[in-house]
PLY file of the C-alpha trace (Angstrom):
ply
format ascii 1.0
element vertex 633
property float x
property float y
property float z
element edge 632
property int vertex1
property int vertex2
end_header
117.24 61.78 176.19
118.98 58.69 174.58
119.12 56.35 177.46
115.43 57.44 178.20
114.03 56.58 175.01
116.24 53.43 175.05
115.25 52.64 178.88
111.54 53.35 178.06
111.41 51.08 175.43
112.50 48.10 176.93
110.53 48.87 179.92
107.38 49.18 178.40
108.11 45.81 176.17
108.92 44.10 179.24
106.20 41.83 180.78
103.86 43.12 184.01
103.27 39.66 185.12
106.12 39.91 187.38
108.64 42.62 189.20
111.06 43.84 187.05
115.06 44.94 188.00
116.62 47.52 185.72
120.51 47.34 186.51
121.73 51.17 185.12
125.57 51.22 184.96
127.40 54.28 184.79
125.09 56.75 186.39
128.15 59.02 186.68
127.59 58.77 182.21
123.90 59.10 181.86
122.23 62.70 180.24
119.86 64.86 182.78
117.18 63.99 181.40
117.31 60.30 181.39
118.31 60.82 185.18
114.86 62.79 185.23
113.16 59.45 184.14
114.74 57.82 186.46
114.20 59.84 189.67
110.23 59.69 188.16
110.39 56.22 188.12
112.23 55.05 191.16
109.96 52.85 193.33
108.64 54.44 196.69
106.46 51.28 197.53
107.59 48.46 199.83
107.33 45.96 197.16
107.02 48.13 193.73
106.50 46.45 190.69
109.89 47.94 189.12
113.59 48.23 191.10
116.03 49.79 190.01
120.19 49.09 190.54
122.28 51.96 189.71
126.38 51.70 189.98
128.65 54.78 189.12
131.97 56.73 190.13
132.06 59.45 193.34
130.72 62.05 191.07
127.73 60.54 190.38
126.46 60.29 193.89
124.35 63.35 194.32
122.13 61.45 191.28
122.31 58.57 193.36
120.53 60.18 196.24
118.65 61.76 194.12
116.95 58.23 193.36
115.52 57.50 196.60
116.35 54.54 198.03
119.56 53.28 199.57
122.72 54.32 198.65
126.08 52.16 199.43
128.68 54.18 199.43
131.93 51.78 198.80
134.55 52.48 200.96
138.33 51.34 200.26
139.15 47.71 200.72
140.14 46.94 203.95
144.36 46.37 204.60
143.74 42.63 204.92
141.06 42.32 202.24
143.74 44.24 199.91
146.86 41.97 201.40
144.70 38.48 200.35
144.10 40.22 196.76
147.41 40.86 196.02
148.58 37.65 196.93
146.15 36.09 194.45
147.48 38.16 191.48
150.46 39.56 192.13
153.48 36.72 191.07
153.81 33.46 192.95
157.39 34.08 195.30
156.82 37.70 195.23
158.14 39.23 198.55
156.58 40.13 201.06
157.56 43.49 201.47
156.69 43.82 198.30
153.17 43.14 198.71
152.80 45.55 201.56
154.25 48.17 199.00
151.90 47.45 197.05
148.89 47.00 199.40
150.14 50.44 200.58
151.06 52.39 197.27
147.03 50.81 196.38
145.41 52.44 198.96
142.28 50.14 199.05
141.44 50.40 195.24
141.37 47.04 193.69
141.91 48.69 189.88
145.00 49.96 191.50
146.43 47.22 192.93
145.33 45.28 189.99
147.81 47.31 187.67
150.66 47.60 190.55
150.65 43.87 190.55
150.71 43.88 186.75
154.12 45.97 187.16
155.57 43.29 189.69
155.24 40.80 186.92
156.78 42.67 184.54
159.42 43.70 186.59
162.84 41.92 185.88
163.44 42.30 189.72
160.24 41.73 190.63
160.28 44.39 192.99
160.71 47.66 190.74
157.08 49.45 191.77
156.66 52.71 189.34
155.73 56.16 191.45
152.12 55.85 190.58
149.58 54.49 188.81
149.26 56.30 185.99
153.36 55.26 185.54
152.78 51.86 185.57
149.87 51.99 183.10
152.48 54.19 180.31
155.28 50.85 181.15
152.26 48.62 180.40
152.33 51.09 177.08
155.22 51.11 176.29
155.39 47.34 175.70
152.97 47.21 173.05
153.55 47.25 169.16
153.56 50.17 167.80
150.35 49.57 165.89
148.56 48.69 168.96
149.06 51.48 170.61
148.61 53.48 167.71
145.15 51.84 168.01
144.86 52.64 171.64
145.49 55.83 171.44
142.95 56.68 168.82
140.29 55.09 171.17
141.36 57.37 174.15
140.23 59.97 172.13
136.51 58.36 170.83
134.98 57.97 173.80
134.05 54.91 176.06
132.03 52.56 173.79
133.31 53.41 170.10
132.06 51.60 167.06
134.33 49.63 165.80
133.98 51.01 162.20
134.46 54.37 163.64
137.93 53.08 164.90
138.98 51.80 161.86
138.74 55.07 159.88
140.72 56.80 162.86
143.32 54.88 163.20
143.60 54.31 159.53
143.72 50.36 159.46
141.89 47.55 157.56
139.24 45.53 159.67
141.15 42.25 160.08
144.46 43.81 161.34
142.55 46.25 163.57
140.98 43.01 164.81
144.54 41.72 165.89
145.28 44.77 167.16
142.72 44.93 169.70
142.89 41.83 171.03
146.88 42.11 171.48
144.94 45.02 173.35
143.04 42.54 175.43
146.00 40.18 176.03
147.62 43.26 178.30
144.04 44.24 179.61
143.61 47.41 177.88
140.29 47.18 176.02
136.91 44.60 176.41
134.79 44.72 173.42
130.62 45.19 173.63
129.11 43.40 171.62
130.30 42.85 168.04
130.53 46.55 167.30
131.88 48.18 169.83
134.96 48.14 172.02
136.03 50.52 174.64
139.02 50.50 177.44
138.46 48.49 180.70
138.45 51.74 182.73
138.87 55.42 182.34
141.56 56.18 184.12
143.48 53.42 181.31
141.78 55.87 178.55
143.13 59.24 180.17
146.57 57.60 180.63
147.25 56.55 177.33
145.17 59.99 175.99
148.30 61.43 177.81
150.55 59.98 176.15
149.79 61.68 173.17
152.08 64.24 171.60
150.12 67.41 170.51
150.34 67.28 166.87
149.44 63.63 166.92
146.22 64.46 168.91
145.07 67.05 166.57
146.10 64.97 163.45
143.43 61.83 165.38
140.70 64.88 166.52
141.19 65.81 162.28
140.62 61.80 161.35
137.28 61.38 163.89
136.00 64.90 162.80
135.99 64.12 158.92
134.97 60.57 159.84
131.71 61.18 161.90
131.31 63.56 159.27
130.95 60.79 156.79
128.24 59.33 158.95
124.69 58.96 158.98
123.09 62.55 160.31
121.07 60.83 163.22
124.04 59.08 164.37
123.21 59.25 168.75
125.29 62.76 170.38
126.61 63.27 166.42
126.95 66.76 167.01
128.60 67.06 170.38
130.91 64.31 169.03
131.88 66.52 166.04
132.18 69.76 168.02
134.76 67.91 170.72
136.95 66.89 167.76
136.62 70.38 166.14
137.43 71.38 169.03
140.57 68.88 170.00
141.68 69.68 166.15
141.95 73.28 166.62
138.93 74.76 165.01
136.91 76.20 167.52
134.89 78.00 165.15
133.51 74.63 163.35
133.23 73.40 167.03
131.16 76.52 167.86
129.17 75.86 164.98
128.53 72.40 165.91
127.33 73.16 169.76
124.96 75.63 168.12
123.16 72.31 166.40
123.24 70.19 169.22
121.82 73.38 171.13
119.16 73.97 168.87
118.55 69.99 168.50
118.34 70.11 172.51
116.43 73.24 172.37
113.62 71.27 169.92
113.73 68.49 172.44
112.96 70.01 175.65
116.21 68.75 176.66
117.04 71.75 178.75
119.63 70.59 181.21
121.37 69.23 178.66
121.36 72.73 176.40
122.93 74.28 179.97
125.97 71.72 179.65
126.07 72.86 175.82
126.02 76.49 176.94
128.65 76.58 179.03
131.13 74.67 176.48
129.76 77.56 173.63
130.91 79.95 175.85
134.04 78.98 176.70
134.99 78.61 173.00
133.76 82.35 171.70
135.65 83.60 174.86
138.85 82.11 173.33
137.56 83.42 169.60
136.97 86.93 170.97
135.43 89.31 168.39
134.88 86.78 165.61
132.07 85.11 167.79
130.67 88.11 168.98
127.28 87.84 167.13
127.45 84.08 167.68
127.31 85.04 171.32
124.26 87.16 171.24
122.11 84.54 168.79
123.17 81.54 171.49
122.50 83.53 174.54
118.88 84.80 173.37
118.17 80.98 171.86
118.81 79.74 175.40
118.25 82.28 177.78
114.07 81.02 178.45
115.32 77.37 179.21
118.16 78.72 181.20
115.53 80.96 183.40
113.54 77.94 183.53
116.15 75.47 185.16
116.84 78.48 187.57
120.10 79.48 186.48
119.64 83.06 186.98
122.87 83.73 188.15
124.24 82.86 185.40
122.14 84.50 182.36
122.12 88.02 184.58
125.48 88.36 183.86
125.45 87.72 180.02
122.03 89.88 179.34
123.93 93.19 179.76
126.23 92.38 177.30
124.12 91.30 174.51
121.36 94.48 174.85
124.65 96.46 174.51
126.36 94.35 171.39
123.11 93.76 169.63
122.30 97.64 169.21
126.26 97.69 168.47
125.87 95.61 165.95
122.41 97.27 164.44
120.58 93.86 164.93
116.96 95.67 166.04
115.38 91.75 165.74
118.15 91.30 168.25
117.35 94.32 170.42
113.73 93.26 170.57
114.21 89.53 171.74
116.66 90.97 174.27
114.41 93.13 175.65
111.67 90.04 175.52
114.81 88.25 177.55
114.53 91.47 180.28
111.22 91.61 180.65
111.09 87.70 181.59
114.43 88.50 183.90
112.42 91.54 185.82
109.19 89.57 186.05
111.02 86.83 187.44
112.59 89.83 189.80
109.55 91.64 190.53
111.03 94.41 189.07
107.95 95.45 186.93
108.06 98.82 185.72
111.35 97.86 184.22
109.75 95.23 182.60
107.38 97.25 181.20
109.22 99.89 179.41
111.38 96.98 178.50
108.71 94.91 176.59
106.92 97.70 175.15
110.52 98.78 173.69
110.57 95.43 172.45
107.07 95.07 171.25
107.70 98.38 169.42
110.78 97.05 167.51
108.73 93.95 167.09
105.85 95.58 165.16
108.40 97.46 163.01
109.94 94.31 161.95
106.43 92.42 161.50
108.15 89.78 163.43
105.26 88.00 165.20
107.49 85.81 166.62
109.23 88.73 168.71
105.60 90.55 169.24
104.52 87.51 170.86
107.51 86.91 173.26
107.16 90.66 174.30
103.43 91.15 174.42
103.65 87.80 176.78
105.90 89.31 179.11
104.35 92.61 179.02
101.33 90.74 180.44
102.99 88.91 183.13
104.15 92.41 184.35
101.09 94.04 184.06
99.63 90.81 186.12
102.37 91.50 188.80
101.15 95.21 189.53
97.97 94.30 189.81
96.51 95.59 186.01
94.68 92.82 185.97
92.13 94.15 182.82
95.38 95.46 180.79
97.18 92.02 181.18
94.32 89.72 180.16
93.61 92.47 177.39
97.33 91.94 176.22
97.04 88.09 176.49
93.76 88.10 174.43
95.37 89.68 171.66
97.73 87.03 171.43
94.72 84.71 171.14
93.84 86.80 168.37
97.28 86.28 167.01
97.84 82.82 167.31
95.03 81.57 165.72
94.54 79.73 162.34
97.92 78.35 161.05
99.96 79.97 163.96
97.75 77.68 166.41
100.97 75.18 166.31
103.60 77.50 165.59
106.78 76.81 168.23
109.09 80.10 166.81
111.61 78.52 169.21
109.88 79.41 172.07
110.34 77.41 175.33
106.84 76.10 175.43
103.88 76.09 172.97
102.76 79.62 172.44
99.32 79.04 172.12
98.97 76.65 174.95
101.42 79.49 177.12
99.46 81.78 176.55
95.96 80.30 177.23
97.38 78.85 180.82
98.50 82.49 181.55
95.59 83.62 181.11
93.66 81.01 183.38
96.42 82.02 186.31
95.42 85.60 185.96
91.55 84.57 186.15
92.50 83.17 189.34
92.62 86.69 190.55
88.95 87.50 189.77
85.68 86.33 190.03
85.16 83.91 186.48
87.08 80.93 188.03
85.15 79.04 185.56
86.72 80.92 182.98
90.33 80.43 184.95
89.65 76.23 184.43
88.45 76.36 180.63
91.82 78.21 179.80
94.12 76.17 181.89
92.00 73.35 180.68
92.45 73.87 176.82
96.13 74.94 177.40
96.92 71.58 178.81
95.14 69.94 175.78
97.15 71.54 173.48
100.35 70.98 175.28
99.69 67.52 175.78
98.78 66.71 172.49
102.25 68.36 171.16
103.80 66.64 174.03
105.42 69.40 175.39
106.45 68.92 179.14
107.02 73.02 180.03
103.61 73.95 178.44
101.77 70.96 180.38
103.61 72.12 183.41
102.44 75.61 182.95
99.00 74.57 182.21
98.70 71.99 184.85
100.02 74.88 187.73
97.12 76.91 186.03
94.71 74.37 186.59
95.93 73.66 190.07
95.52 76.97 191.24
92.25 77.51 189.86
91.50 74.04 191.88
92.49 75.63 195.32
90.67 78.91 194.87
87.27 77.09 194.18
88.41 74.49 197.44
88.62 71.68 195.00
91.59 70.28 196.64
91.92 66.50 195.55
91.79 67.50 192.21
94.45 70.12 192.61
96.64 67.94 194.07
96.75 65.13 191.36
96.96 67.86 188.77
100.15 69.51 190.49
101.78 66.24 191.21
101.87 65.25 187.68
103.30 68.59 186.96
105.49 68.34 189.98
106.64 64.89 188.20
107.26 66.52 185.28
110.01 69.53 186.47
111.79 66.88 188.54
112.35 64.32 184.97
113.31 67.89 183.20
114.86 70.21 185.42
112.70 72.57 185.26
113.54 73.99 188.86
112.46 77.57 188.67
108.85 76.34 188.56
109.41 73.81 191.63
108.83 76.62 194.25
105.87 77.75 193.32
104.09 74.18 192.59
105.31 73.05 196.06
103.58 76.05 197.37
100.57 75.24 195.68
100.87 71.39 196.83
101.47 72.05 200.75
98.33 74.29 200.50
96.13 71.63 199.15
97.30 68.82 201.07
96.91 70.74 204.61
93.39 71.70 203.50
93.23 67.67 202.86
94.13 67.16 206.77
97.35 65.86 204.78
99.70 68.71 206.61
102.75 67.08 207.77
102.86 66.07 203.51
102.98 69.47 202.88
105.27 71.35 205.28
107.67 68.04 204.07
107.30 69.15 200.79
108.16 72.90 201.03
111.01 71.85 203.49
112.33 69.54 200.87
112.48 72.58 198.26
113.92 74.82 201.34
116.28 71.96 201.68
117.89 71.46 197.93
117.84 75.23 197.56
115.44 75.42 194.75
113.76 78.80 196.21
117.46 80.46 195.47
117.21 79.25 191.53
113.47 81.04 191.07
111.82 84.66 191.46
110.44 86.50 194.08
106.53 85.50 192.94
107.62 81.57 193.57
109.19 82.58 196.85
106.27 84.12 198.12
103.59 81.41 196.88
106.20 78.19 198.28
106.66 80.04 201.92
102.88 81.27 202.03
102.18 77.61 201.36
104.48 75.99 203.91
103.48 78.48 206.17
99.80 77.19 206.23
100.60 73.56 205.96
102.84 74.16 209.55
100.06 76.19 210.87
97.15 74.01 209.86
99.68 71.05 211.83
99.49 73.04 215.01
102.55 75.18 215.35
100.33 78.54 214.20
103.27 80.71 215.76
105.95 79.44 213.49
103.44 79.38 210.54
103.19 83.03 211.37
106.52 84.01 210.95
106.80 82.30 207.64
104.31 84.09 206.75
105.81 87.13 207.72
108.54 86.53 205.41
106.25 85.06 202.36
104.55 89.25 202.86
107.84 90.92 203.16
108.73 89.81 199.71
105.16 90.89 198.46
105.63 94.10 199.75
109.22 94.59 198.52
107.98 93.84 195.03
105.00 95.57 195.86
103.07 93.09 193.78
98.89 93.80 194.93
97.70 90.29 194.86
100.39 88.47 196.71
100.15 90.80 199.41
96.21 90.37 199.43
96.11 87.08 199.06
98.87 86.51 202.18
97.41 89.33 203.99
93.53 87.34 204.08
95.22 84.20 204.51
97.29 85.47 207.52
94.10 87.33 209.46
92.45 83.55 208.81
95.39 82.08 210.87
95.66 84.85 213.49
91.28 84.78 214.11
91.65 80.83 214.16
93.82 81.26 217.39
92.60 84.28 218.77
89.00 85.34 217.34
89.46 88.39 219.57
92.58 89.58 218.19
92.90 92.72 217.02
95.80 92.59 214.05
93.11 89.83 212.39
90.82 92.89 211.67
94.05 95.12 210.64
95.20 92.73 208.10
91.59 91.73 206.65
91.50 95.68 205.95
94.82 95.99 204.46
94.22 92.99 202.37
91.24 95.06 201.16
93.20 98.27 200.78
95.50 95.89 198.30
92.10 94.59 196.31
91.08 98.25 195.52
94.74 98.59 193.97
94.21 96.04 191.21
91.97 96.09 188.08
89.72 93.72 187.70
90.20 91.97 190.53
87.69 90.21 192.98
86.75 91.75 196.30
87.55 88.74 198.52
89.09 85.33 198.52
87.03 83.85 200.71
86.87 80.69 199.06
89.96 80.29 199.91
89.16 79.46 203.54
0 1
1 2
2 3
3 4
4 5
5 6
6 7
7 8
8 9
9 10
10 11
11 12
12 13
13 14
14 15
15 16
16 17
17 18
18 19
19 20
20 21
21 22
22 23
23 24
24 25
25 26
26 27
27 28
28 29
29 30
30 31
31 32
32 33
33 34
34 35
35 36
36 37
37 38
38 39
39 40
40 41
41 42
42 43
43 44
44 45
45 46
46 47
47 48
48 49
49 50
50 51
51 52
52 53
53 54
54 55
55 56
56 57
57 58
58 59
59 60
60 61
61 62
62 63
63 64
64 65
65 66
66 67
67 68
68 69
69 70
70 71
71 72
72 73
73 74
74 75
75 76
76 77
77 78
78 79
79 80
80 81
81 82
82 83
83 84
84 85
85 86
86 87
87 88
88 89
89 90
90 91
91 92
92 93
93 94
94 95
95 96
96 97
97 98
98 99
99 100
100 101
101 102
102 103
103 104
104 105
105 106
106 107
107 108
108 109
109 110
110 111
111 112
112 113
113 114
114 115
115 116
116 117
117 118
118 119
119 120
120 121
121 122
122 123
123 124
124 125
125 126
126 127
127 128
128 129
129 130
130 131
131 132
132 133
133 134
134 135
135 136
136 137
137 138
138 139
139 140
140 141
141 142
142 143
143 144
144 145
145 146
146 147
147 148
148 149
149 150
150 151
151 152
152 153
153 154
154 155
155 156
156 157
157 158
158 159
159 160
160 161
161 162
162 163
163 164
164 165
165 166
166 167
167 168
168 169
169 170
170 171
171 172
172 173
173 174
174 175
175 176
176 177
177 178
178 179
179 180
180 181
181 182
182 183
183 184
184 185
185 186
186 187
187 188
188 189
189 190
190 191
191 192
192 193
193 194
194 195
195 196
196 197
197 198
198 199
199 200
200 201
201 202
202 203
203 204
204 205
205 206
206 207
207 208
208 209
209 210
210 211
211 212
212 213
213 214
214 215
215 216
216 217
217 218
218 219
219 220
220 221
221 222
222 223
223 224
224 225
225 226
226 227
227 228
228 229
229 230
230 231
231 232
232 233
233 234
234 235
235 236
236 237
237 238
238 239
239 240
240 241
241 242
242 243
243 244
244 245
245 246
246 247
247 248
248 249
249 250
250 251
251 252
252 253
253 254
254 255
255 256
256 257
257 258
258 259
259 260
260 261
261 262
262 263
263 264
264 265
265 266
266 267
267 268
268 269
269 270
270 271
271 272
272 273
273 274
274 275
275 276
276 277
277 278
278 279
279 280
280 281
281 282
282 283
283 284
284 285
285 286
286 287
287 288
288 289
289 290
290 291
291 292
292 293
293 294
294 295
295 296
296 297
297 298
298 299
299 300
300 301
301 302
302 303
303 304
304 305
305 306
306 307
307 308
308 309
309 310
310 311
311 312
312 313
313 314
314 315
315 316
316 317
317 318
318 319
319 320
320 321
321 322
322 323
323 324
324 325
325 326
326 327
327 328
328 329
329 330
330 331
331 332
332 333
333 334
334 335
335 336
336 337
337 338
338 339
339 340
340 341
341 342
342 343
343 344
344 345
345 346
346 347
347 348
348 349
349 350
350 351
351 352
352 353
353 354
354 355
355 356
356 357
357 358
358 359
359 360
360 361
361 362
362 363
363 364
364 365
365 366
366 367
367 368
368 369
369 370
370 371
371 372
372 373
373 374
374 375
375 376
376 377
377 378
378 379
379 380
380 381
381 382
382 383
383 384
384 385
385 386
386 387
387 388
388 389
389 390
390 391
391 392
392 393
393 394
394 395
395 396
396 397
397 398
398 399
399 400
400 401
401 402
402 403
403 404
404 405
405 406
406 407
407 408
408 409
409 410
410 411
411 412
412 413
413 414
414 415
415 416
416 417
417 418
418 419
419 420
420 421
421 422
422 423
423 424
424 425
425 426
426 427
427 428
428 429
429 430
430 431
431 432
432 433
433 434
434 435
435 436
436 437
437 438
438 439
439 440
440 441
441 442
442 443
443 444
444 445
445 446
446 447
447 448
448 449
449 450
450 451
451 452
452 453
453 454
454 455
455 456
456 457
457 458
458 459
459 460
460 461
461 462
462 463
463 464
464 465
465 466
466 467
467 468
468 469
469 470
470 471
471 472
472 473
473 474
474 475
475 476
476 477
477 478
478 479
479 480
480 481
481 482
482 483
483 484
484 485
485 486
486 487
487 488
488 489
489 490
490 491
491 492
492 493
493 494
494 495
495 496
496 497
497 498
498 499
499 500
500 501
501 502
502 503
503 504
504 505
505 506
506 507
507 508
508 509
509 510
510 511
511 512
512 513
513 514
514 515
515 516
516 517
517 518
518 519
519 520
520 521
521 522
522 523
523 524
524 525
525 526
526 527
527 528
528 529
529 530
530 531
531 532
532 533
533 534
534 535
535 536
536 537
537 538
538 539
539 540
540 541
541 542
542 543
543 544
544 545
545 546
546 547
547 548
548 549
549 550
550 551
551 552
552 553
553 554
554 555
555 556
556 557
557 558
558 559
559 560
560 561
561 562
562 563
563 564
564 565
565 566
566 567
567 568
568 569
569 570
570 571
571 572
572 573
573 574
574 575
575 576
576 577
577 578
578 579
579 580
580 581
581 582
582 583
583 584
584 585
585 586
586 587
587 588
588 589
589 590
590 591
591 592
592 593
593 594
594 595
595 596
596 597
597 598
598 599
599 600
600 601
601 602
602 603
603 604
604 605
605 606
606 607
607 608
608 609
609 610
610 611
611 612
612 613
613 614
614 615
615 616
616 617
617 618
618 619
619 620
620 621
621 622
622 623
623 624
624 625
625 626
626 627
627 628
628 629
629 630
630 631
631 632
């Protein structure tokens, strides 16, 4: 969140008298979450009050895109525009077919022909041109002093804007020689500084050149030097931690690195920083891998401490395949505070799933182990779950029963208590208990629990709890038709999963959205909206709930915009996921809305009648639930 907080600031200093142009270099370099402030604020208006520039490498233009707006993508200089370059800067007298080697050997990249020229004029010949780029920038290398480039390979391995004092320590030399140093570093175009402080090579391919230049023990003996040197620094020193655990890492101790991406996890963790705790994972993992058994509890504490935030970004995929293996290594190990957080971990999985008498037996394991303990912590994570399930086959009385006791629980000094959860557990659990009100007559009752979840999580300024709350909210919006206000209170938490990720949660808002705005006469918004989540694949990084709730939604924006037959068959598939999951309210609630759609075309036809009494066969299966949803209509 570092280039948020820093783009925020000067933002809101900046005056509103006129537009403003924020010029963001190096999108390819920016976090996920400060590209999540940035898609929220890109402009959408003809003439918006903020712009915003963005220039970055090939890899960075999916974020691009991502910004709205137009995106130029560069293409290689044209033969003739690279011909009239090289001409400028390659030597006066060089030959001809020279220059077309070079314009050639180039290939339309100015940085390219730029150090191929650079060759030329070192070349005693003049016409000497090394086999590739990387070749001419070790020649350019090899003519520096050996303190230079003693220098310049220390900063290949800092990073691409290093303090200057930072330097120093590395490479071991006093300030006013490093200060000759680098500028015999300018003098053959290595290095620009930024700012009085920093300095930094002209482009990365010049860092990752000389970085390969490096012999092994040399690069170990610099990772050594930067690791006890940040080390020395302050504590809130910006990415101190990942910095550390790369040069643990680069110094060959992966165990001091692991122990440094658990921090930065944790730190990110704190944060809300979720996308960036999913780059952190990945690296964690690929380091107790290569420690094997020594990490093997490691492994189970960082997969339980990320797995909610990894569900929550959708990565699914990914955390199905490591849950397995830490059920079976925490009882292993005899862990039972392990066991029960696990079994928290595969009761969200199966909710998530639909697979909810699994998650049952799961979190009542868990809750068991839990109350053993006297963990709280691990009673709440379970008993949470256990009511989501319960909610999903249609207990409706047991689930809100389960979620009142955490009320119970969480009150006095626990009202604030995090215990590392994803989200707020007070303000969690009051929203889920306004979504399951939803599915019965007190929809007053539904708002005032969605209401003072999203106090709480806005006052602790936690973006997944307001999201949670503010899909609450929605919902209970659309049931009683108030569908303005649902749709401002989604957006917002729309707004909020795009800045952080969040994208298991983006199905099932969108869902919620189209609805509204087709009851609004605002269709064609919301079949664009559902399509747009169809489109970047979000409904594959979600559950089967989500699924149901974004296609039941697109279905009735495309209907309510004329096409009723294809809104049909969307619907059809919205219900066969209900019924696979077998999950009584989805199937009710897509059953009513589908005899509304069929009667509205045909008010003689016969499978409206069938599916308005199946829908009521599916209210008689759950507990507590309301006879009808007519206020739906």
């Amino acid at each position: 969140m570092q280039v948020a907080r820093a783009f925020l600031r000067v933002l809101l200093g900046a005056p509103r008298s006129r537009p403003l142009l924020a010029i963001v270099e190096d999108l390819h370099l920016v976090d996920p979450e400060s590209l999540g402030v940035l898609r929220l604020l890109a402009p959408e208006e003809a003439e918006p009050a903020l712009s915003i520039v963005g220039t970055g490498r090939p890899e960075a233009l999916d974020d691009a895109r991502d910004l709205g707006g137009a995106v130029l993508e560069l293409p290689p200089l044209a033969p003739s525009d690279m011909r009239a370059l090289a001409q400028r800067i390659c030597p006066a007298g060089t030959p001809d077919e020279v220059l077309e080697r070079v314009v050639a050997r180039a290939d339309g990249v100015a940085f390219v022909l730029e150090e191929l020229a650079r060759s030329v004029a070192a070349s005693a010949a003049g016409v000497d041109l090394p086999p590739s780029v990387e070749s001419a920038i070790h020649a350019r290398l090899g003519q520096l002093s050996r303190p230079a480039k003693e220098v310049a390979e220390a900063l290949s391995l800092l990073g691409e804007q290093v303090e200057l004092d930072l330097l120093r320590d590395v490479a071991g030399v006093e300030a006013h020689r490093l200060a000759r140093l680098l500028s015999e570093l300018e003098r053959f175009a290595f290095v620009r500084t930024h700012g009085r402080r920093r300095t930094g090579f002209r482009h990365h391919i010049l860092a990752e050149a000389c970085a390969n230049t490096i012999p092994r023990q040399r690069r170990a003996a610099l990772h050594r030097a930067a690791l006890a040197a940040l080390e020395a620094r302050p504590r809130d020193l910006p990415g101190r931690r990942l910095r550390l655990a790369t040069h643990a890492e680069g110094a060959g101790d992966d165990a001091r690195a692991l122990s440094y991406l658990w921090e930065a996890a944790a730190q990110a963790r704190g944060t809300s920083a979720a996308a960036s705790l999913n780059l952190i994972f990945d690296r964690a993992v690929a380091l107790i891998d290569r420690l094997g058994a020594a990490a093997a509890k490691t492994y189970v504490d960082f997969v339980l401490m990320a797995f909610p935030s990894m569900l929550l970004l959708g990565e699914f995929a990914k955390m199905r395949t490591h849950l397995p293996k830490v059920m079976a290594l925490a009882r292993a190990q005899q862990r039972p505070d392990k066991v029960s957080n696990s079994l928290s971990q595969l009761g969200m999985l199966c909710w998530f799933e639909g697979r909810y008498e699994e998650g049952r037996a799961a979190t009542e394991e868990g809750r068991r182990i839990a109350r053993e303990l006297d963990l709280p912590a691990l009673v709440y994570s379970n008993q949470l779950m256990l009511a989501n399930v319960l909610h999903g086959m249609g207990r409706l009385d047991e689930a809100l029963a389960e979620l009142a006791g955490l009320q119970a629980l969480l009150g006095g000094e626990l009202a604030a208590t995090r215990w590392g959860a994803p989200a707020i557990p007070l303000s969690t659990t009051l929203s889920f208990v306004g979504w399951i009100k939803a599915d019965t007559e007190d929809l007053e009752g539904a708002l005032d629990h969605a209401r003072r979840g999203l106090e709480i999580a806005r006052g602790q300024r936690d973006p997944y709890a307001e999201i949670m709350a503010r899909n609450a909210l929605g919902r209970a919006f659309l049931q009683m038709g108030r569908h303005e206000e649902a749709v401002r209170c989604l957006q917002v938490a729309w707004d909020l999963a795009e800045t952080h990720g969040y994208d298991a949660t983006k199905a099932n808002l969108a869902g919620h959205m189209a609805s509204a705005l087709a009851r609004l006469g605002r269709a064609e918004e919301g079949a664009a909206l559902a399509e747009g989540c169809l489109a970047r694949r979000l409904h594959l990084r979600t559950g089967r709930m989500e699924n149901v709730l974004l296609l039941a939604g697109y279905a009735e924006a495309v209907a309510r915009g004329g096409d009723v037959a294809r809104g049909l068959a969307l619907l059809d598939e919205a219900l066969a996921i209900a019924s696979a999951i077998d999950n009584p309210a989805l199937l009710a609630n897509g059953l009513e809305l589908r005899a509304r759609l069929r009667a509205g075309r045909d008010p003689n036809d016969p499978r409206a009648a069938a599916d308005r009494a199946a829908a009521a066969g599916q209210r008689r299966r759950i507990v507590g639930a309301k006879a009808t949803l007519a206020d739906l209509a």
